[in-house]
N, C-alpha and C positions, 0 to 999 in steps of 0.2 A: 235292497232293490227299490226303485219308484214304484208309488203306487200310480198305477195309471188311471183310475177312478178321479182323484187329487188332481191328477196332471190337467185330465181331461174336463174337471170342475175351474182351476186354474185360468184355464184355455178359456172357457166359455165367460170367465167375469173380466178375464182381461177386453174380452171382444167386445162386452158391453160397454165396461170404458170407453174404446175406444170411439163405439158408436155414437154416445154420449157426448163426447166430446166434440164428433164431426157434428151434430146434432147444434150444440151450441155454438162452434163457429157459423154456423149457417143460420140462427138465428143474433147471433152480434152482428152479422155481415147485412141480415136483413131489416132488423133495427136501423140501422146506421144510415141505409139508403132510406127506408120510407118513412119510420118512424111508428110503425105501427105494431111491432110484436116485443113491447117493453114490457110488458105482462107478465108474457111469456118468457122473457129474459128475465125479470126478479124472480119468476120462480127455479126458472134455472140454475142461477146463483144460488137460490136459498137450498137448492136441492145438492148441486157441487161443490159449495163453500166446505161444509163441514169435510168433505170426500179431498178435498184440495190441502184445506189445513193437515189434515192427517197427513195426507201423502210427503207434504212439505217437512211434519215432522220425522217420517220414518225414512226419508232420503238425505233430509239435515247433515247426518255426520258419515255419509257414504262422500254429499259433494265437500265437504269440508277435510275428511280424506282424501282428496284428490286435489284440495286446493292445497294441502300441507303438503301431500308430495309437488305439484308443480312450486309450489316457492323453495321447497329445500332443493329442487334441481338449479330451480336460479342463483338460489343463494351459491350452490356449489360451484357453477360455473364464475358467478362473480369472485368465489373466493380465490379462485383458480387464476381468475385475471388480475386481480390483486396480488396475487403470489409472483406472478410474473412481470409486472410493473414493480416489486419492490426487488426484485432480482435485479432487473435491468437498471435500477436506481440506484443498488450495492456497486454494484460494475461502474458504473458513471463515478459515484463517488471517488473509489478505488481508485480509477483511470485521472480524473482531477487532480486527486491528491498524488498520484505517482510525477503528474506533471507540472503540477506547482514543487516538489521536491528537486524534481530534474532543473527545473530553470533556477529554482535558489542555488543548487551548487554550481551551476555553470556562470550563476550570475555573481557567486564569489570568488570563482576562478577570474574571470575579468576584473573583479573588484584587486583581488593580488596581483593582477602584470600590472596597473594603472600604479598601485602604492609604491611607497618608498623604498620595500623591501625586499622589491623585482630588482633581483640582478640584473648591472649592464651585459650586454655584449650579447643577451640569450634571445629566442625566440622561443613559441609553446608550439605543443600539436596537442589537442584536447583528444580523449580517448575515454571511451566507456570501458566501464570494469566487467567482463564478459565471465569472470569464474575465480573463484578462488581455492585455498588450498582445502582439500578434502578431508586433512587427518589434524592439521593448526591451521585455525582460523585467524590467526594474528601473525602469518607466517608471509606467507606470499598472496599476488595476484595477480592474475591475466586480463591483459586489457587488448582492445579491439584496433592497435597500432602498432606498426612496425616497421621493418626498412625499408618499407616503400612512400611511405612516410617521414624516412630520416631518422629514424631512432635508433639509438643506439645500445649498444651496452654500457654500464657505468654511468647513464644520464639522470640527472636527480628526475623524481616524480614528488608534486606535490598536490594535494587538493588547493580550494579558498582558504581555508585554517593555516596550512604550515606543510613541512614535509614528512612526508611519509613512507620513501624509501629511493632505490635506485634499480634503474634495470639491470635485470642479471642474463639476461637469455632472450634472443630477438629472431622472430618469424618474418617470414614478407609479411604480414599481415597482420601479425601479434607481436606480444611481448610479455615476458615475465619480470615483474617489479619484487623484489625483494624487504620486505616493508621493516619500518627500524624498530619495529618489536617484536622482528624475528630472532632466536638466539644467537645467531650470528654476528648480527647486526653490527658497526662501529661507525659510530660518528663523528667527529670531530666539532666538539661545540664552543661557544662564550655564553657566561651570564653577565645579562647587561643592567646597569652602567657600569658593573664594575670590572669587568672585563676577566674573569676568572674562565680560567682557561683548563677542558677536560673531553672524556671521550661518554658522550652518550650511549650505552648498552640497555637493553631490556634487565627487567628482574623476574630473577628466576622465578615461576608459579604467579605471576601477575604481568598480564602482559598492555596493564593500561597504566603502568607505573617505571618509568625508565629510570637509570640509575646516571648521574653525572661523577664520575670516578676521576679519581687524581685530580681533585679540586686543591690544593694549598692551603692549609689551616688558615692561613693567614689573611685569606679574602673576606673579607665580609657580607657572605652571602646571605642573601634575606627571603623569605616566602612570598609569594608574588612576584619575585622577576622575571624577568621574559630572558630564556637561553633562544640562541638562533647560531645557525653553522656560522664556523668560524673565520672558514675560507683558505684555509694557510694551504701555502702549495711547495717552502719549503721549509719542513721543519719535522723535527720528528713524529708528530700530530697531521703531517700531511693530511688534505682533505678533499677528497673528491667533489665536494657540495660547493658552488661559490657560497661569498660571506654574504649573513644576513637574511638567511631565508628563516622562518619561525618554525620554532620545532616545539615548543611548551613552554610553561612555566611552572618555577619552582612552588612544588607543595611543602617538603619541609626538609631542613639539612639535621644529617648525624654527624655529630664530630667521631672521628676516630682516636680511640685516647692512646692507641697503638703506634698506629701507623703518623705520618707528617700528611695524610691528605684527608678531607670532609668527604662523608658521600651526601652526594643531594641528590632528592626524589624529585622528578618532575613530570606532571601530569598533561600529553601532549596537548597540544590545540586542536588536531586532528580525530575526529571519530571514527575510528577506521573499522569499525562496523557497520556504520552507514555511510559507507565510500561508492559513490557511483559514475562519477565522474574525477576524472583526474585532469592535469599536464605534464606532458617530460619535457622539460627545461634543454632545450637545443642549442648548440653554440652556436652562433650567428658565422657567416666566413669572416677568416682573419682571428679567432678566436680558438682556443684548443681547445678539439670533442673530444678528449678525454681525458683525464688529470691520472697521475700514479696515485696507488692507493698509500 
């Protein structure tokens, strides 16, 4: 419990202070105007100085307490807005980098209808890659085009790189491309210049390694060629793809010491993991939409 003796001793020296203090305002104030109670004012001083430094020192670390908590508030709020300016600056990044990506593939889809290696007779419809397969990634993909657009089933799909499969299934609105390192897959290809003629399939348990089957010992196929469809429309190799479109290049051939054919590995041109933009190759009119398989 308080003593109220203390409290009441307390009370009474704070009041002198205070009078004290009205006391010496009223003599600075009078000083100031006439000049006459400077006297009176050194001894003022000489009598509050010591009573002042004390107080100074016994409040010292109460306002410096209070100075460290208002800076650790600001600091907190600044950190706060800093946190949020570097958020909004991840986002910008993010966003940037998403659309400098978008315009490089779209801008090498233009770069392949302009080359040498766009099929005559076709025309494109550019389509985003809206989903892919849920259980193989390397299987199928849905894109944001369909027959209301012209698209068809059986129409080649390529990115900038090369091709990367055919539609299989078409929406007003969508479409499902069937990509040629699905296991299904068959393509009809050439390795060029030398013209060896085989069907591009996936290999089994790799699906960034395609297999060039029933090559003919006898070609001399080399690592670093460039395979591109073949185009044949009658022959037993029939091919749904026109001639000439880029599908990869040879990594490296196995001779069969069995069989009369080479298998050759080829590594597509296509990243069909970072595919976000496509084209399906449209026949132009007067042109047939769609070849037998």
């Amino acid at each position: 419990m308080f003593d109220r003796k203390v409290v009441r001793r307390r009370r009474a020296a704070l009041a002198v202070l205070v009078g004290l203090s009205l006391l010496l305002l009223t003599v600075s104030f009078g000083g100031a105007a006439g000049g006459g109670l400077s006297a009176i004012q050194r001894g003022a001083q000489e009598i509050f100085q010591p009573i002042e430094e004390g107080a100074s020192r016994v409040f010292k670390p109460v306002g410096d307490l209070v100075g460290w908590f208002g800076d650790a508030v600001d600091a907190k709020k600044e950190n706060k807005q800093l946190k949020g300016e570097r958020a909004d600056l991840r986002r910008r990044v993010a966003q940037l980098e998403t659309e400098r990506r978008d315009a490089e593939q779209v801008s090498s889809l233009e770069a392949l209808r302009r080359g040498d290696a766009f099929p005559d007779g076709y025309k494109t419809v550019t389509a985003r890659v809206i989903a892919r397969s849920p259980t193989v990634w390397y299987s199928a993909i849905q894109i944001d085009a369909g027959s209301g657009d012209g698209v068809r089933e059986n129409q080649p799909v390529t990115t900038g790189d090369g091709l990367i499969g055919k539609v299989t299934t078409v929406t007003g609105g969508t479409a499902r491309v069937e990509l040629i390192t699905n296991q299904g897959s068959a393509v009809s290809a050439q390795v060029m210049p030398v013209g060896a003629n085989g069907i591009v399939q996936p290999e089994v348990g790799n699906p960034r390694d395609l297999l060039l089957e029933f090559v003919e010992k006898g070609r001399r196929v080399r690592r670093g060629q460039t395979v591109v469809t073949s185009g044949f429309t009658s022959s037993k190799i029939e091919s749904l793809f026109p001639r000439g479109i880029p599908i990869g290049k040879v990594s490296r051939v196995e001779p069969d010491e069995v069989e009369l054919y080479q298998r050759v590995h080829i590594e597509p041109y296509a990243d069909l993991r970072r595919t976000d933009f496509v084209d399906v190759l449209i026949p132009r009119e007067g042109e047939r939409a769609q070849r037998s398989p």
